[in-house]
C-alpha positions in Angstrom: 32.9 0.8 -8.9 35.6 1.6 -6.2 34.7 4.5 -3.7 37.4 7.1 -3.6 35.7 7.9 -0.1 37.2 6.4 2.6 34.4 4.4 4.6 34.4 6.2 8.0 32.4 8.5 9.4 34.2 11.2 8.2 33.6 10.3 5.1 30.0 9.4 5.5 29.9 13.0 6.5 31.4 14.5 3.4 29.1 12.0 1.0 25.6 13.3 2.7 26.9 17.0 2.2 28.2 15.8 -1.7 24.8 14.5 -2.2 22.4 17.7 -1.1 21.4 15.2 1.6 22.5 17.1 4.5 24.1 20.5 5.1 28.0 21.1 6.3 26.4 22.2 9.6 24.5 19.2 10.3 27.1 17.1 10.0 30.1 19.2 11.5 27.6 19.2 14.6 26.8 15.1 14.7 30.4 14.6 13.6 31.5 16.7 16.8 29.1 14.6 18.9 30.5 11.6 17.9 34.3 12.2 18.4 33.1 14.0 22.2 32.0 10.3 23.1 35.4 8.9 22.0 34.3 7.5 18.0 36.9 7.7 16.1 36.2 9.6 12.9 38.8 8.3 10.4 38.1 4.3 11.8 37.3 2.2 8.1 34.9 -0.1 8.1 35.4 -2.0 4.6 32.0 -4.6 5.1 28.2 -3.9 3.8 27.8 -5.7 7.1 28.9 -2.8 8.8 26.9 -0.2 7.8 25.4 0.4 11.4 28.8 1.2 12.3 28.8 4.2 9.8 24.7 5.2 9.9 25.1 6.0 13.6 26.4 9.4 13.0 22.7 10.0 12.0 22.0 9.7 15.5 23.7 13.1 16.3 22.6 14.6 13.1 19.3 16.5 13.9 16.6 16.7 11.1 18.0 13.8 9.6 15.6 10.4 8.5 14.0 7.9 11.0 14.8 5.2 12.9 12.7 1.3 12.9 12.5 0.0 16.4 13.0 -3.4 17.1 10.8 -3.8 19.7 6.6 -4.1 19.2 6.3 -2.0 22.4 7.3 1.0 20.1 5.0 4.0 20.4 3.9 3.7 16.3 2.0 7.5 17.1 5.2 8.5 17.7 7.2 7.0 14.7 4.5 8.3 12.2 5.4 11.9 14.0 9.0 10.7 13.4 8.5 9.8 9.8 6.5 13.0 8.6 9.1 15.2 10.3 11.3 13.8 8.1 9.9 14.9 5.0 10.9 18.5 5.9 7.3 19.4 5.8 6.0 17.7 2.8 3.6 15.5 4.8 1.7 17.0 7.7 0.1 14.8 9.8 -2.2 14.4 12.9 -5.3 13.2 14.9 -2.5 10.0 15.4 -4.4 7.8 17.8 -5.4 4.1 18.3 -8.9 3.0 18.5 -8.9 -0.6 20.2 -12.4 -2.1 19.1 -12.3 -5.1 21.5 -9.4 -7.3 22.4 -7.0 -7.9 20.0 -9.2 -6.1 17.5 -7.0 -2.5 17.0 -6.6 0.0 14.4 -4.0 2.9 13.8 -5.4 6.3 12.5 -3.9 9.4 11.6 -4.6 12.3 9.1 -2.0 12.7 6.0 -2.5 15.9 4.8 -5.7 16.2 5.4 -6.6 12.3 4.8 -7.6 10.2 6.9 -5.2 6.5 7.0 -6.1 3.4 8.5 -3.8 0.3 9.3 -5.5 -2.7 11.5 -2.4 -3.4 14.0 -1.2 -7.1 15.9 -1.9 -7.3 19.5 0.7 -6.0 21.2 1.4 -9.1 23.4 3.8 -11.6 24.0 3.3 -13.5 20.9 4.3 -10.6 18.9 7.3 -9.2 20.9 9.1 -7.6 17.8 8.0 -4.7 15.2 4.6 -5.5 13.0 6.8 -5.1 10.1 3.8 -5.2 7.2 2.4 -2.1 9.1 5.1 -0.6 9.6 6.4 -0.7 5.9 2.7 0.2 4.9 2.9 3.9 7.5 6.3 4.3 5.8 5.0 3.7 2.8 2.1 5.9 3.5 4.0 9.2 4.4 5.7 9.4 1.1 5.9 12.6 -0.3 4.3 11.3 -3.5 2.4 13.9 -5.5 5.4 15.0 -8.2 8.3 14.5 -6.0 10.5 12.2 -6.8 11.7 11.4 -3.5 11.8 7.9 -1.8 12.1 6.4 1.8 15.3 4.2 1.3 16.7 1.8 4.7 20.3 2.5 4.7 21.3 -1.3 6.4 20.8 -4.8 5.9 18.7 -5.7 9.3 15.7 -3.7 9.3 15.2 -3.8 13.5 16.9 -0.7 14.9 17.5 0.4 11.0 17.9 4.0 9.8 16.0 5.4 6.9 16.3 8.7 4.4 13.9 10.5 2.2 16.1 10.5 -1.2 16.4 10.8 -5.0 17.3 8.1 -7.3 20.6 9.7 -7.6 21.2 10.4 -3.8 19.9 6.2 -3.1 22.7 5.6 -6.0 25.6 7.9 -4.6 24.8 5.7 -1.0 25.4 2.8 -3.0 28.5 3.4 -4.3 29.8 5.4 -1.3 29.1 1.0 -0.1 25.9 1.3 1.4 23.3 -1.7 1.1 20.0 0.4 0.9 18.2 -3.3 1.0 14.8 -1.5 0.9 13.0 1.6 -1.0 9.2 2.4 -0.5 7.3 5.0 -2.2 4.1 5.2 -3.7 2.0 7.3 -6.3 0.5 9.4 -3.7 -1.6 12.4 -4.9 -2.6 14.6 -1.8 -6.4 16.0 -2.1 -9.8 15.3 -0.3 -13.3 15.3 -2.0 -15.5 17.6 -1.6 -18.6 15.1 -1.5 -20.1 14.1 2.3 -17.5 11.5 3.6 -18.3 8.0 3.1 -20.8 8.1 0.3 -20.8 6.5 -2.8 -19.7 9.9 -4.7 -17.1 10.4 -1.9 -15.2 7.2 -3.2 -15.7 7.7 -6.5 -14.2 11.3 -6.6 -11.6 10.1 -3.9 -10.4 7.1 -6.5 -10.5 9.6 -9.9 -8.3 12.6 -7.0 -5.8 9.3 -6.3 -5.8 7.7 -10.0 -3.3 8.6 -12.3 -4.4 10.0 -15.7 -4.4 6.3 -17.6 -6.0 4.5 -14.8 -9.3 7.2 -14.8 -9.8 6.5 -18.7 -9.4 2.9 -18.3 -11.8 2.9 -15.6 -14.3 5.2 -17.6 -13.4 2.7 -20.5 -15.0 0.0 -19.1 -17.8 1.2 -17.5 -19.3 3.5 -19.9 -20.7 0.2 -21.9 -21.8 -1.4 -18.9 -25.5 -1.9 -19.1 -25.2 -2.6 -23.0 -23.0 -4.8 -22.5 -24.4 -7.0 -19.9 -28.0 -6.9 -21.9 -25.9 -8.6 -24.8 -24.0 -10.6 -22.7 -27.4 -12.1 -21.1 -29.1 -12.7 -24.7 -26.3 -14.2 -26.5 -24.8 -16.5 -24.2 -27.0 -17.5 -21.1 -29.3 -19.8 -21.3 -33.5 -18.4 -21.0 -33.3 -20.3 -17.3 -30.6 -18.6 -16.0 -31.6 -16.2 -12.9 -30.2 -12.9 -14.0 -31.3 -10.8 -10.6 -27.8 -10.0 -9.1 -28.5 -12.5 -6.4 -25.9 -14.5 -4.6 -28.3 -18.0 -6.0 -26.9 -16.7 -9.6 -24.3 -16.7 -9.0 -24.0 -20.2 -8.1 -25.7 -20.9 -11.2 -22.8 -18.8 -13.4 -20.1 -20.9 -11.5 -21.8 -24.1 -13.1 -22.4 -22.6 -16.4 -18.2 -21.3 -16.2 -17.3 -25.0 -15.3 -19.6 -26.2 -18.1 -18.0 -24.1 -20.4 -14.2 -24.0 -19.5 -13.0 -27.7 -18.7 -9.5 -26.1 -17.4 -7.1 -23.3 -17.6 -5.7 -24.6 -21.2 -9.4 -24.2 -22.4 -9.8 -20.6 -20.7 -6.3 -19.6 -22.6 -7.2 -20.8 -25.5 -10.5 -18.7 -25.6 -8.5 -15.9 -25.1 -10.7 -12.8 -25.1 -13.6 -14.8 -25.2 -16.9 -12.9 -24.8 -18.9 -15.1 -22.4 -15.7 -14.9 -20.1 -15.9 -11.0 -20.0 -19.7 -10.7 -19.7 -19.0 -12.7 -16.5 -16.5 -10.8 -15.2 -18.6 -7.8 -15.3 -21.6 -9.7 -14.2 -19.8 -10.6 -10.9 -18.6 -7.3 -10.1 -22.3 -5.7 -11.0 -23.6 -7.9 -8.1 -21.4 -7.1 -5.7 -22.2 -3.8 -6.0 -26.2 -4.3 -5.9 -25.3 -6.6 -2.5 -22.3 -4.3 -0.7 -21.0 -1.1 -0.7 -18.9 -1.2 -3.3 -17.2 0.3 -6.5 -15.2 -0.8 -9.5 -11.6 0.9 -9.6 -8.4 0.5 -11.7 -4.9 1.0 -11.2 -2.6 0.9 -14.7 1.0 -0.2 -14.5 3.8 -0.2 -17.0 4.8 -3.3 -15.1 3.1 -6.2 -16.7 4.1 -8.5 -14.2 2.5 -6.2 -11.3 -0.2 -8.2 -9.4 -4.0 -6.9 -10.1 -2.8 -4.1 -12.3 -4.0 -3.3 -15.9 -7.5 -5.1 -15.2 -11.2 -4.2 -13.4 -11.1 -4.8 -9.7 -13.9 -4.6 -7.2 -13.1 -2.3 -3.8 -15.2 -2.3 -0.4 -16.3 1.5 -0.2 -13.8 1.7 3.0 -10.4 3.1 3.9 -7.7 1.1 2.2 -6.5 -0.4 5.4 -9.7 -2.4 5.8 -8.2 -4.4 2.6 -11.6 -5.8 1.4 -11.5 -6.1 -2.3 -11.1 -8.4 -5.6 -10.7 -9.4 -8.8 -13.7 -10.6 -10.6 -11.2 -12.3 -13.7 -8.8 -13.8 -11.0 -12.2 -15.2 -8.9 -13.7 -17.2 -12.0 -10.0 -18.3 -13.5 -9.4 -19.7 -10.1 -12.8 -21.3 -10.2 -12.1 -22.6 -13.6 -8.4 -24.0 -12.0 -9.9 -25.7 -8.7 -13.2 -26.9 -9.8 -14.3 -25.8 -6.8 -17.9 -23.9 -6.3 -18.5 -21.2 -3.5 -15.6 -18.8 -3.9 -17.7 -15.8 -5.4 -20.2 -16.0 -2.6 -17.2 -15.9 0.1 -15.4 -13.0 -2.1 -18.4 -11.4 -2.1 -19.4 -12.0 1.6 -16.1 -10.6 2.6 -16.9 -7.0 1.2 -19.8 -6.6 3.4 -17.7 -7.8 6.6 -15.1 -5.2 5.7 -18.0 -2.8 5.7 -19.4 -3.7 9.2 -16.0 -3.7 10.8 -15.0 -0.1 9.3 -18.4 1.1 10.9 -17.1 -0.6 14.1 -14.7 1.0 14.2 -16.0 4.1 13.7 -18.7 3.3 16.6 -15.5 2.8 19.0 -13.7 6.2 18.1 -16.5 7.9 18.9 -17.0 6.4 22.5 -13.6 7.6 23.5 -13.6 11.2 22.4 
C-alpha cells in the first residue's frame, strides 16, 4: 500500500511515536541530534535499499533497540548487555563472561533471568574476521522476552553487519513495513522464564527444567509416550524380535537391530508403506531407552502447529546439558536414514555423540572454575 508518510527522518520520527514504539521526547531529542550535525530532516529516500539512511536516527535515540557489529572483534558481553537493555527490563541478565577451555575451544555464558545460557563461539582469529552470525542470532534469539509477551526482535535493514534491531509487536513490525521498511529478519522464541528447584545438573533437574520450558501440549505428549514405556518395549521384544536377539541396551544390540531394520524394510517406499507399523515404533523407543542406560540423557518433546517444522510433533533424545552444547536426536529420523543409506553404524555414532557432549559440558565447567 502507498505510505502517506514521507520517507525521511522526520517522518521516521513521527511513525515510531504513531506506533507506541518510541515517545515524542525520544525522538524530538535524536531528531535534534541529527539536524546539529547537518542531516537534513525532510531529505526522501524512496529505496528499501536505503533504509540505513533512515534507521540512523536511532543512533541519537537513547533507549532505543540494538545495533549487529560487523566486525568479530565485537565485545559479544557487551552486546548481550546491549540487547537485554533493550527489552526495557523484561530480561535481566548477568555473570556475562567467556570461559576459553583450550585454544579455539570457547564458550559464552551469561544468566537470563536467573538461567544460565551457553553458546560455544568461533575463534576469534583471522579466519573469522566478521560477526559469528549463528551465535549471534541464537543470543538474540535468547533474550526474547518470551513468557506471554508477544513481542519480537525484528532487523530493521537488508544487510545484517552494522544492522539496527527493535523489540516489536506484530502490528508495530507491520506499521514498519508499510511506512517501507524491509524488516528482512524476526526472532523470537517460546521462552518461559523459571529455574527448578531440584540440585542443578541432575536427572530431576532436567526433567523439571523441560516440563518449566514446555508448553502445555508438548508436556502431555511427552507424558503420552512414556507412561507405556516398559509395557511396551516387553511386547515389542516378544512379538517381533527374534529369541536370539540381545535385548541388554548395549551398543552390540544395537548393531544387531540395525540388521534386523534392514532385514525388514528393503527401502523408504517399504517403511511408508508400513506406516505406523509396530516393529518400527518398538524400535524407536528401544533406541532412545539405550541411550539413556549408556549417557546422561532424557527423552523430550516440542509440539508445533507447523507440520513442516523440523523434529517437532515426535520423541527426541537430549544430552542432559545446556542447550548450547547441541547434543541430541531423533531416534525415528536415525533408523529411517538407516533404512535410506543402507548404511550400519549411525546409532552407535548418534549415541557416542551424547556422551562427548557430556564430557565437554563438564570441561567446561572444570575451566570456569580455574579462573574465578
Amino acid at each position: 500500500m502507498d505510505n502517506p508518510i514521507p520517507r525521511t527522518l522526520q517522518g521516521f520520527a513521527e511513525t515510531l511515536v504513531r506506533l507506541g514504539i518510541a515517545t515524542e521526547e525520544q525522538t524530538a531529542a535524536g531528531l535534534a541530534e541529527a539536524a546539529g550535525i547537518g542531516m537534513d530532516l525532510d531529505e526522501e529516500f524512496e529505496d528499501a535499499e536505503d533504509a540505513d539512511e533512515l534507521t540512523c536516527l536511532l543512533d541519537f535515540c537513547d533507549g532505543l533497540g540494538f545495533q549487529t557489529p560487523e566486525k568479530m572483534g565485537v565485545d559479544l558481553e557487551e552486546m548481550v548487555f546491549e540487547i537485554a537493555a533493550s527489552t526495557g527490563g523484561s530480561v535481566v541478565v548477568d555473570e556475562v563472561e567467556r570461559v576459553e577451555v583450550a585454544e579455539g575451544l570457547e564458550y559464552l555464558h551469561f544468566r537470563r533471568n536467573g538461567r544460565s545460557i551457553w553458546h560455544r563461539t568461533k575463534d576469534p582469529s583471522d579466519n573469522y574476521r566478521y560477526m559469528d552470525w549463528n551465535t549471534a542470532f541464537d543470543i538474540i534469539g535468547d533474550l526474547v522476552p518470551g513468557n506471554d509477551d508477544p513481542r519480537a526482535f525484528y532487523q530493521l535493514e537488508e544487510d545484517s553487519y552494522d544492522a539496527w534491531w527493535l523489540l516489536l509487536t506484530p502490528d508495530q513490525a507491520e506499521g514498519l513495513k508499510e511506512f517501507g521498511l524491509p524488516m528482512p529478519v524476526d526472532l523470537g522464541h517460546g521462552a518461559r522464564d523459571g529455574v527448578p528447584t531440584a540440585e542443578p545438573d541432575t536427572p530431576a533437574w532436567y526433567a523439571e527444567d523441560d516440563r518449566l520450558h514446555a508448553s502445555e501440549e508438548s508436556r502431555r505428549c511427552l507424558d503420552e509416550w512414556l507412561a507405556p514405556m516398559d509395557a511396551a518395549l516387553e511386547r515389542w521384544r516378544t512379538t517381533h524380535l527374534p529369541d536370539d536377539f540381545p535385548f541388554d541396551h548395549s551398543l552390540d544390540s544395537l548393531a544387531a537391530l540395525e540388521r534386523l531394520v534392514l532385514d525388514r524394510f528393503d527401502g523408504p517406499a517399504a517403511l511408508e508403506a508400513a506406516a505406523g507399523d509396530a516393529f518400527f515404533e518398538g524400535a524407536v523407543r528401544y533406541v532412545g531407552e539405550t541411550a539413556l542406560r549408556l549417557w546422561p540423557c532424557r527423552w523430550t518433546y516440542q509440539h508445533s502447529d507447523d507440520e513442516e517444522s523440523v523434529f517437532t510433533n515426535e520423541p527426541l533424545i537430549s544430552a542432559n546439558t545446556p542447550n548450547g552444547f547441541g547434543a541430541g536426536f531423533s531416534p525415528d529420523y536415525v533408523l529411517r536414514t538407516l533404512v535410506e543409506t543402507r548404511t550400519c553404524g549411525g546409532m552407535r555414532d548418534r549415541l557416542g555423540a551424547l556422551g562427548e557432549a557430556v564430557e565437554e559440558y563438564h570441561e567446561v565447567l572444570r575451566a570456569r572454575a580455574r579462573t574465578r
